[in-house]
C-alpha positions as CSV (number, residue, x, y, z in Angstrom):
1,X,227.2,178.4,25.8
2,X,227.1,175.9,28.8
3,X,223.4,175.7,27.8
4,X,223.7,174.9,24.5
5,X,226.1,172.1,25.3
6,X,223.6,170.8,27.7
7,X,220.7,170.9,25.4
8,X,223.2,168.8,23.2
9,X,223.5,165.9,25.1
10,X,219.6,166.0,25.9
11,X,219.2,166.0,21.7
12,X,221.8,163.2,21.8
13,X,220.4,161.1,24.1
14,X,217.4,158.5,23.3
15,X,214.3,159.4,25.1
16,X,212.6,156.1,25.6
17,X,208.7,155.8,24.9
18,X,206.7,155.1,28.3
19,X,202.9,154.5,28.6
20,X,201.8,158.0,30.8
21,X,198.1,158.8,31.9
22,X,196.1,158.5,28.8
23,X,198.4,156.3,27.1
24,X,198.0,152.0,26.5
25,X,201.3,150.2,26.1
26,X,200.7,147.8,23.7
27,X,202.7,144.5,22.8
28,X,203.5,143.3,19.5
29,X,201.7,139.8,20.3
30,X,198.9,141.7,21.5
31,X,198.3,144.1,18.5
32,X,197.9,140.8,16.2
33,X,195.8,139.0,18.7
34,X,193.8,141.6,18.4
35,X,193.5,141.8,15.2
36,X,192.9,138.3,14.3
37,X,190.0,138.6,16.6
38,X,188.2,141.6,16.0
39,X,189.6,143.1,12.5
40,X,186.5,143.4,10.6
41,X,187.8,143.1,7.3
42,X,188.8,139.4,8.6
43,X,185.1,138.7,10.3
44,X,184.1,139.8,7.0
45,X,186.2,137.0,4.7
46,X,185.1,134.3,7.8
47,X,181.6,134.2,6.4
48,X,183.1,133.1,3.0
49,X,184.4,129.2,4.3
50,X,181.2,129.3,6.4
51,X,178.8,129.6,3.3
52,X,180.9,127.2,1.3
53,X,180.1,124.6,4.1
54,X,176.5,125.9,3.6
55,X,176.8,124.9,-0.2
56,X,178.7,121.5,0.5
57,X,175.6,120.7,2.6
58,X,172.9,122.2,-0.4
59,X,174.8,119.6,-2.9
60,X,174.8,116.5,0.0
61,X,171.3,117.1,-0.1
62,X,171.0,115.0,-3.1
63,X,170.9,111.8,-1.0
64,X,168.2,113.1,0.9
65,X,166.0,110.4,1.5
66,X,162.7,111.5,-0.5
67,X,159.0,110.3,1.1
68,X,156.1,110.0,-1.0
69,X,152.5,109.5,-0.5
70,X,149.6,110.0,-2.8
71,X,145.8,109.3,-2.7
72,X,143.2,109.0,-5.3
73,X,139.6,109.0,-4.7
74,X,137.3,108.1,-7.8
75,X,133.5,107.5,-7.9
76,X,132.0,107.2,-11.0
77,X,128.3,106.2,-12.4
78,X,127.7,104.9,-16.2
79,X,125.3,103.5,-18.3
80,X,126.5,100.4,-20.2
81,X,125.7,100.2,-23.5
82,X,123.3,97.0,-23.6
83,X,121.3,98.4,-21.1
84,X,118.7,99.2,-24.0
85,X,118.4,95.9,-24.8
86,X,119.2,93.9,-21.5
87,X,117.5,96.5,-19.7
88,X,120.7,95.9,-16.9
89,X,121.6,98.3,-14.0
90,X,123.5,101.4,-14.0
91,X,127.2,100.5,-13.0
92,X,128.4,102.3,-9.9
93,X,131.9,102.2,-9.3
94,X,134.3,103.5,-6.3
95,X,138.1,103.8,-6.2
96,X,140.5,104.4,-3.3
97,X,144.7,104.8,-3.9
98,X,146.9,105.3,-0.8
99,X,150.9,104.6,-2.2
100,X,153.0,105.5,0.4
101,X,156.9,105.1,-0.6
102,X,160.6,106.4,-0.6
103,X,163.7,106.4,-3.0
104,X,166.9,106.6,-2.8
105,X,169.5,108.3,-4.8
106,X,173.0,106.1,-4.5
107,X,176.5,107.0,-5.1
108,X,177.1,105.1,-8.3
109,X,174.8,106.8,-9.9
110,X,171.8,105.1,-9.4
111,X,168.3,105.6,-7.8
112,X,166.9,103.0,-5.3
113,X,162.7,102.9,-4.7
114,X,160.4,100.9,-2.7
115,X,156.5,101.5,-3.0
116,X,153.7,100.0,-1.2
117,X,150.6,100.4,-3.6
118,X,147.2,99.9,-1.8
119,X,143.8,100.4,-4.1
120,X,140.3,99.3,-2.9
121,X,137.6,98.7,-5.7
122,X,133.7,98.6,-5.1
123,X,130.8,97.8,-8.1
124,X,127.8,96.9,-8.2
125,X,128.5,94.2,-10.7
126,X,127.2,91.2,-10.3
127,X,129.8,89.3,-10.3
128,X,130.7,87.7,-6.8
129,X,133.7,89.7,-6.4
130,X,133.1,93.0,-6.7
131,X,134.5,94.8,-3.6
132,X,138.4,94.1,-3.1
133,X,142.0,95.1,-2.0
134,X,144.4,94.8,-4.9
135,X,148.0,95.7,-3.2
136,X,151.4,95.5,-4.1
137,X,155.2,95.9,-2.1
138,X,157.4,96.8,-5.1
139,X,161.2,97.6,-5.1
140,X,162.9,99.3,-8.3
141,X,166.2,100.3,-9.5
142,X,167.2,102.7,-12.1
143,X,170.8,102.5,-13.0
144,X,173.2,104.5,-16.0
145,X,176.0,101.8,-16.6
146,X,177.8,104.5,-19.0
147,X,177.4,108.0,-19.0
148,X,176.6,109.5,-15.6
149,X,178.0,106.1,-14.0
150,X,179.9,106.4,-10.9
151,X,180.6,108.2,-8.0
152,X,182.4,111.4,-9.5
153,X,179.2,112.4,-12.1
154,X,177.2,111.9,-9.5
155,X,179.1,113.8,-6.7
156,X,180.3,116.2,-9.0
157,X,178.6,118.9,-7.1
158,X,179.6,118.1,-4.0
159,X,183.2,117.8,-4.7
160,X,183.8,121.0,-6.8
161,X,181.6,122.5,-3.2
162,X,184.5,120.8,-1.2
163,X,187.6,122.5,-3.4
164,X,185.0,125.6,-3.2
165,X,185.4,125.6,0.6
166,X,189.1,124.8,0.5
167,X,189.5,128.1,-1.8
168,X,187.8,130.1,0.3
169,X,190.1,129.2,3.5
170,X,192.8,129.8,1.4
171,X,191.8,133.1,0.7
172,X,190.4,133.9,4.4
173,X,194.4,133.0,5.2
174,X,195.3,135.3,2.6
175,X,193.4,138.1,4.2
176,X,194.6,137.2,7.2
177,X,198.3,137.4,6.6
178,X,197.7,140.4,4.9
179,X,196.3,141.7,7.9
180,X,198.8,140.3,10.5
181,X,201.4,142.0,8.2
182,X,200.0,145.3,8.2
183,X,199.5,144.9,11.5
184,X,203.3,144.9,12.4
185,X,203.7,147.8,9.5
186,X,201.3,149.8,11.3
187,X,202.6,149.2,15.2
188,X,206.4,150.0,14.2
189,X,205.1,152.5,12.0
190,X,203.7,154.4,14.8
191,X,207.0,153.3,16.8
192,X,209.1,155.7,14.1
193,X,206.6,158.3,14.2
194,X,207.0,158.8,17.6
195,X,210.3,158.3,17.5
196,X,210.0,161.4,14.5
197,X,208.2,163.2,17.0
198,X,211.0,162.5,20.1
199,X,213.3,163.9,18.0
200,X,211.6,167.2,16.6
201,X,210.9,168.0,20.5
202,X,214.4,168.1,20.9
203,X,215.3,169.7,18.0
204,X,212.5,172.6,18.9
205,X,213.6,173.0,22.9
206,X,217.4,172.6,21.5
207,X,216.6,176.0,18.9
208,X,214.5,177.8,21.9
209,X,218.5,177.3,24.2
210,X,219.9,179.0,21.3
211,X,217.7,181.3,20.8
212,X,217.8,182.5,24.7
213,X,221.5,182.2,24.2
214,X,221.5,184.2,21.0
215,X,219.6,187.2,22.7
216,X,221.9,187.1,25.4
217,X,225.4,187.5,23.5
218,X,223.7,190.0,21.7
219,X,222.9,192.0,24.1
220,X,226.3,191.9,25.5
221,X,227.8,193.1,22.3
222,X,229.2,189.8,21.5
223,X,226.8,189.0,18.6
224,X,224.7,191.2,16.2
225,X,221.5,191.9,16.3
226,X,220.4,189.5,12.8
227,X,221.7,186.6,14.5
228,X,218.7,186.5,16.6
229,X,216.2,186.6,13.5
230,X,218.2,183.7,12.2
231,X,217.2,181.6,16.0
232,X,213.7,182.6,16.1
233,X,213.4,181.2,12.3
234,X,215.0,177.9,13.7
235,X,212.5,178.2,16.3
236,X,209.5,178.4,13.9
237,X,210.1,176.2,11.7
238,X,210.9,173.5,14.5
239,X,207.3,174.6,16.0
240,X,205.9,173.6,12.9
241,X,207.7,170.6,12.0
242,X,206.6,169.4,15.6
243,X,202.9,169.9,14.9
244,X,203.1,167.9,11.9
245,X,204.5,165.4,13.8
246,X,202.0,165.3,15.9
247,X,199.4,165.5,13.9
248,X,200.9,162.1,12.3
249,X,201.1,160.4,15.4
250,X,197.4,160.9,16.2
251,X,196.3,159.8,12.9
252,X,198.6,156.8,13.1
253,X,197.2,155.7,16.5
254,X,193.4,156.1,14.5
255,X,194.9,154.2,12.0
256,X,195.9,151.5,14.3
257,X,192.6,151.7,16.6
258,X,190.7,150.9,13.6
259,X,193.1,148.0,12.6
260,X,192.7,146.1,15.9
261,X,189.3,147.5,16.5
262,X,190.4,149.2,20.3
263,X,188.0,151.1,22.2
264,X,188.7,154.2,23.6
265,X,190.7,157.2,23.0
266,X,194.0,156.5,24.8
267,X,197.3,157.0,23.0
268,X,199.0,153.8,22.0
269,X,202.3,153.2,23.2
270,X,204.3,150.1,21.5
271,X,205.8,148.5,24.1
272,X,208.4,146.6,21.9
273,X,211.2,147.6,19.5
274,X,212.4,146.8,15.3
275,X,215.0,144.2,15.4
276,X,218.5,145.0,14.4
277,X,219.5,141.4,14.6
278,X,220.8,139.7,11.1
279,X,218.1,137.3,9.5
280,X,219.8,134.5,7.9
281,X,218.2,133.7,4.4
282,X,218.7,131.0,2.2
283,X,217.0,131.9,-1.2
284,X,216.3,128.1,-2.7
285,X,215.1,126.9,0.7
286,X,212.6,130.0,0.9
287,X,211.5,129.8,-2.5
288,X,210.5,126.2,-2.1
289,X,208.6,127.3,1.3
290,X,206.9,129.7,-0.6
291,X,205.9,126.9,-3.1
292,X,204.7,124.8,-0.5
293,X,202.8,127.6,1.8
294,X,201.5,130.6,0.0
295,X,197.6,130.3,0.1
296,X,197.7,131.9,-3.1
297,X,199.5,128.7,-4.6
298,X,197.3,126.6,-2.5
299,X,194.1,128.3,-3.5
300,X,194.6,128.0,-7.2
301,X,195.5,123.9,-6.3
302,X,192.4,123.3,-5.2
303,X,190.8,125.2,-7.9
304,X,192.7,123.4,-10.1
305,X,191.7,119.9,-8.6
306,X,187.9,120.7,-9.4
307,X,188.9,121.9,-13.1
308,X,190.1,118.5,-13.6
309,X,187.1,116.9,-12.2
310,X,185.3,118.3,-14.3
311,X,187.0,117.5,-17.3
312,X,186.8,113.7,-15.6
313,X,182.6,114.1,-16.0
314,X,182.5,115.9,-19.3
315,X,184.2,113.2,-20.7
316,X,181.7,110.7,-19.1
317,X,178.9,112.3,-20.3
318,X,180.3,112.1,-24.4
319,X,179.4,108.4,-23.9
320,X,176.0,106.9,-24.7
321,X,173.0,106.5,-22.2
322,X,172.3,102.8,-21.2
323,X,169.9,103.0,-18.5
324,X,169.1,99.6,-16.7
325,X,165.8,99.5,-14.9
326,X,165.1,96.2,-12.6
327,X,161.7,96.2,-10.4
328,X,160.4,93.3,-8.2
329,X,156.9,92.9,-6.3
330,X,155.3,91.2,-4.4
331,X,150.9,91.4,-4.5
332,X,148.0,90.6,-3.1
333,X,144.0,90.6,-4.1
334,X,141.4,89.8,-1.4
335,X,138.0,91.4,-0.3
336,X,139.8,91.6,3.0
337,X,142.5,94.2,4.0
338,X,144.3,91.6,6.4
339,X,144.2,88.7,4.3
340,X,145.4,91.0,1.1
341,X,148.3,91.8,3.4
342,X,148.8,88.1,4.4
343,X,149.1,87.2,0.5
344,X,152.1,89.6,0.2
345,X,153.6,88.4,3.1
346,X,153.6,84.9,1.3
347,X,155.1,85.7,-1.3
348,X,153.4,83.3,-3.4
349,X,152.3,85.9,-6.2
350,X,155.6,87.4,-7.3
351,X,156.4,90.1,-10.1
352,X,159.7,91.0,-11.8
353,X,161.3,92.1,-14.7
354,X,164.9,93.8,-16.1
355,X,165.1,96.3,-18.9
356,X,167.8,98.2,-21.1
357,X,167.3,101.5,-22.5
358,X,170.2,103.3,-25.0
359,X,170.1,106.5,-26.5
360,X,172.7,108.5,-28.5
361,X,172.6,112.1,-30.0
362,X,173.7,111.4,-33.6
363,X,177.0,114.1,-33.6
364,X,176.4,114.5,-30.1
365,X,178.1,118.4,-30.3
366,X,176.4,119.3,-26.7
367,X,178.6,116.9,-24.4
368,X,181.6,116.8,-27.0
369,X,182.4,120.8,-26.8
370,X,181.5,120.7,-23.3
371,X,183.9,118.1,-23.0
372,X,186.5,120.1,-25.2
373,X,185.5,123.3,-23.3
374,X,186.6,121.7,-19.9
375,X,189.8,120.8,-21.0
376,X,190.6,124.2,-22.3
377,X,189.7,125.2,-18.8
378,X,192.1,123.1,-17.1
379,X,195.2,123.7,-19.3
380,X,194.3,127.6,-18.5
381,X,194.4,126.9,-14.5
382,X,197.4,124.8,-15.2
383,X,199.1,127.9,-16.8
384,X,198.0,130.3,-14.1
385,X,199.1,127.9,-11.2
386,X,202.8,128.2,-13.4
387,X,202.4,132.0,-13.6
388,X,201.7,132.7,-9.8
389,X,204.5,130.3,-9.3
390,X,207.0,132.2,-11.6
391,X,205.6,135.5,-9.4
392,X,205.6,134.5,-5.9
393,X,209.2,133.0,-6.6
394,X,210.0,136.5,-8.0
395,X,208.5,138.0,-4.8
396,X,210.9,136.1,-2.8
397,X,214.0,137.0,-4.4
398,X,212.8,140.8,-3.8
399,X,212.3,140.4,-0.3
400,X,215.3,138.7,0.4
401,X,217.2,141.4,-1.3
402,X,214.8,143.9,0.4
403,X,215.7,142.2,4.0
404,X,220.2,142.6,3.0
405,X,219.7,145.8,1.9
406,X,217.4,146.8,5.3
407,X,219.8,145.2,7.6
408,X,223.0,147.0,5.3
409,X,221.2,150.4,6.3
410,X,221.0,149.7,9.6
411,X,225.0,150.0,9.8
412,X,225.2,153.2,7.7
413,X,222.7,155.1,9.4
414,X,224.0,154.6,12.4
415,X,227.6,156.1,11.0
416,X,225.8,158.8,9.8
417,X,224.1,159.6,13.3
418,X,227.2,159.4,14.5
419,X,229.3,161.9,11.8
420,X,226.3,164.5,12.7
421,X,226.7,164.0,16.1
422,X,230.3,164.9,16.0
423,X,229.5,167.9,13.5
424,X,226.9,169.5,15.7
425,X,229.8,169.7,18.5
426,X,232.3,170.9,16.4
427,X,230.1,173.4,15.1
428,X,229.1,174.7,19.0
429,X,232.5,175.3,19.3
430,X,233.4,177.2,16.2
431,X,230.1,179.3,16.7
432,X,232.0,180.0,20.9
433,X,235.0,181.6,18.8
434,X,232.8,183.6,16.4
435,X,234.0,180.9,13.3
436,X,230.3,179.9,12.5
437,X,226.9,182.0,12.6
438,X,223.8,180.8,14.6
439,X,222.3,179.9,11.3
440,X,225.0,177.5,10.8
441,X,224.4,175.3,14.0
442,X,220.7,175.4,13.9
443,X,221.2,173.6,9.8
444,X,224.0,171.3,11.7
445,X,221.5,170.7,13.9
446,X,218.7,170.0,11.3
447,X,221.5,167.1,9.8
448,X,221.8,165.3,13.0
449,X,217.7,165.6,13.0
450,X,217.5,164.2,9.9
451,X,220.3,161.3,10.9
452,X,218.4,160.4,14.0
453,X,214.9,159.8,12.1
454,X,217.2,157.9,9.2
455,X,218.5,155.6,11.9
456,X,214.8,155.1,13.2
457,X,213.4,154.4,9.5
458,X,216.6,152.4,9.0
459,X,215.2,149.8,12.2
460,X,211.7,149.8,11.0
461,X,212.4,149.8,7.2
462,X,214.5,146.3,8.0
463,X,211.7,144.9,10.6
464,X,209.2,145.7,7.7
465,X,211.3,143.8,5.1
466,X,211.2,140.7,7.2
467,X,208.1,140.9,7.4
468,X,207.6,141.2,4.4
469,X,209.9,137.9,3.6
470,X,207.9,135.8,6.3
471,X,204.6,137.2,3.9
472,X,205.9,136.0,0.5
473,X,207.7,132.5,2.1
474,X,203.6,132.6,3.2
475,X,205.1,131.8,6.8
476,X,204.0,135.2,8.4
477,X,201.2,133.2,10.5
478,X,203.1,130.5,11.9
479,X,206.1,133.2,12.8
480,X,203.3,135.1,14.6
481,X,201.7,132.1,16.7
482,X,198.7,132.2,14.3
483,X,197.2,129.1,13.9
484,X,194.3,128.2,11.8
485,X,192.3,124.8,11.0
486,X,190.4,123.1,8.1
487,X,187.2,124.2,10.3
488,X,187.5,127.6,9.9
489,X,184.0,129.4,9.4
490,X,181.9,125.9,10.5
491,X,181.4,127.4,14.1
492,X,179.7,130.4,12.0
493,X,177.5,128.3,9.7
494,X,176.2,125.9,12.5
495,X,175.6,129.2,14.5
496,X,173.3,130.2,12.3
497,X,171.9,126.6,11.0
498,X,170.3,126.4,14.7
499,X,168.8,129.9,15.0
């Protein structure tokens, strides 16, 4: 019986986990370092911010500066008319066009040209001027001064790309925080399976004492002989709960390899503990941190933002079209190239003139249900904004209740762990004085099993619940020393805008 009592304070006593040859210990802080740097699933979202900056840069394109040049080459040989009965020449005629010029488009709305028109004529009439450069320097503006006036139905592009990209960092944080949350799931996950596994080695040499035990009393008469059927069950069963609990350990390390994308085939060790400290909450204050931080919230903002952009435009473009066009030149005429040039330079042969030009759809249903369709739009993002509000604020209130309850748990676990304790002793020394059967301390035995693993879930069950609090106050990155910018995914796009 002296054995059995020792194998009880080995089943009572915590076995602490220590990194061995082919083990890693691994920190907390540097599971979700890892993580954040190599977890594919958050490489993956990364590319999402970088091709929004990819279309914010497409729609900028706009005021690209546009070049022009065209040439025009025409020779051409007629027959006038009253050559039949002035019996004059064939006309021969040559043309050359070089235009060079550029435009402009400009943020009001507008679109600003300059053109520098060169044409050289040659005839053989016989006229005294009949091989020339006629040239012209012209500047021209095109401008809407009601519908499609002003910066935002011009840029309209561009800025719904800009609320584009800021939706798609939200939702690259979103990932993220899922993952650093599973992250710490996983690690004190494999913590309380190994803890789980700590324990059924115990419980497994603690049935193989009293088993050699058992076969020893019954051989000296003390016991009968079915009392040793009823230890080598206890021993089984142990032997298979044990490879169970192996088995999840491994697949929990995979689990976690995968997660933080390790190398290697070591077994992972977590190097630090669940809390058991209390977690003050205050449910107003967290819900309005929740407001304020959940990407989720923040995501539908911005989405809502370009939604009422939109419905800014639409309504711009029910009004009219009143287009004015403006264009002033400067020209030139002269047999010679240089002295054509020198006449535009003077500016003594000037050209302008200013137009107007309206048009109106009679009814004009196209812009008007767009216009009525964008507003419909934006009272639906409003609504859905209110309804992720109402959710996430729901969400908080369940993990603050899941975080009292966890920490409550703690305490009651621990008394249980502590009543089986006491049972499994008590029965040791009913089964010395023949007042309870093998059978009966190897199920005692199986309680204070079953306490031990409670008390572990208890710890991680609590440290999960936190977490999960710090993931619906939308705090679980800055809590984890996570820090992220408004440049996320811009390293990735110019990456691959200079290869």
């Amino acid at each position: 019986m002296k054995r059995i009592c020792a194998a009880l304070c080995l089943c009572l006593a915590a076995v602490p986990a220590s990194a061995a040859e082919g083990q890693i210990s691994l920190p907390l802080a540097e599971a979700v370092r890892s993580a954040v740097e190599k977890n594919l699933d958050v490489k993956a979202e990364l590319y999402n911010p970088a091709m929004a900056q990819a279309d914010i840069r497409k729609n900028e394109g706009i005021y690209d500066t546009t070049l022009r040049l065209t040439t025009d080459f025409n020779y051409s040989v007629t027959e006038p008319a009253s050559s039949f009965l002035t019996g004059s020449l064939t006309n021969r005629q040559k043309t050359f066009d070089i235009n060079p010029g550029v435009s402009q488009l400009i943020p009001i709305g507008g679109t600003l040209g300059l053109t520098f028109n060169n044409t050289y004529n040659s005839n053989n009439s016989t006229r005294s001027f009949n091989n020339y450069w006629n040239s012209d320097l012209t500047v021209n503006l095109t401008q809407p001064l009601l519908k499609n006036f002003g910066r935002e139905p011009t840029e309209l592009a561009i800025m719904v790309a800009r609320n584009s990209k800021g939706e798609s960092l939200e939702r690259f944080r979103t990932t993220l925080s899922d993952t650093v949350a599973r992250v710490r799931n996983e690690y004190f996950k494999l913590y309380s399976l190994r803890g789980d596994l700590e324990v059924k080695t115990t419980s497994l040499l603690l049935a193989r004492k009293i088993l050699d035990d058992t076969k020893a009393r019954v051989k000296a008469g003390v016991l009968p002989a079915m009392e040793i059927l009823n230890a080598e069950f206890g021993v089984a069963s142990r032997e298979k709960d044990l490879i169970d609990a192996e088995k999840a350990v491994r697949d929990q390390n995979d689990v976690l390899r995968v997660l933080l994308q390790l190398p290697g085939r070591d077994e992972i060790v977590p190097v630090d503990m669940p809390t058991k400290e209390p977690f003050a909450v205050n449910e107003k204050e967290m819900v309005k941190r929740a407001l304020d931080n959940r990407s989720e919230i923040r995501e539908q903002l911005a989405a809502l933002k370009s939604r009422e952009l939109e419905m800014r435009v639409a309504h711009n473009r029910t009004l009219p079209d009143l287009n004015l066009s403006a264009s002033a030149a400067l020209t030139g005429l002269d047999s010679h190239y240089n002295r054509d040039m020198e006449k535009i330079g003077s500016a003594d042969y000037p050209v302008w003139g200013v137009g107007l030009q309206f048009a109106y759809p009679l009814g004009n249903n196209a812009a008007e249900n767009d216009y009525i369709r964008s507003k419909l739009r934006l009272e639906q993002a409003r609504t859905q904004v209110r309804s992720l509000e109402a959710n996430v604020e729901n969400d908080v209130k369940a993990a603050i209740r899941g975080v009292e309850s966890g920490y409550k748990q703690i305490d009651v676990t621990e008394r249980g762990r502590a009543f089986a304790e006491e049972r499994l002793r008590s029965f040791i020394k009913k089964n010395e004085v023949g007042l309870a059967t093998t059978k009966d301390v190897l199920d005692v035995e199986n309680d204070l099993a079953a306490a031990k693993i409670n008390q572990i879930n208890a710890l991680v069950g609590y440290t999960d619940a936190i977490t999960q609090l710090w993931r619906t106050t939308g705090e679980i990155l800055d809590r984890t020393g996570v820090q992220l910018s408004d440049t996320e995914g811009d390293s990735l796009y110019e990456r691959h805008a200079h290869n």
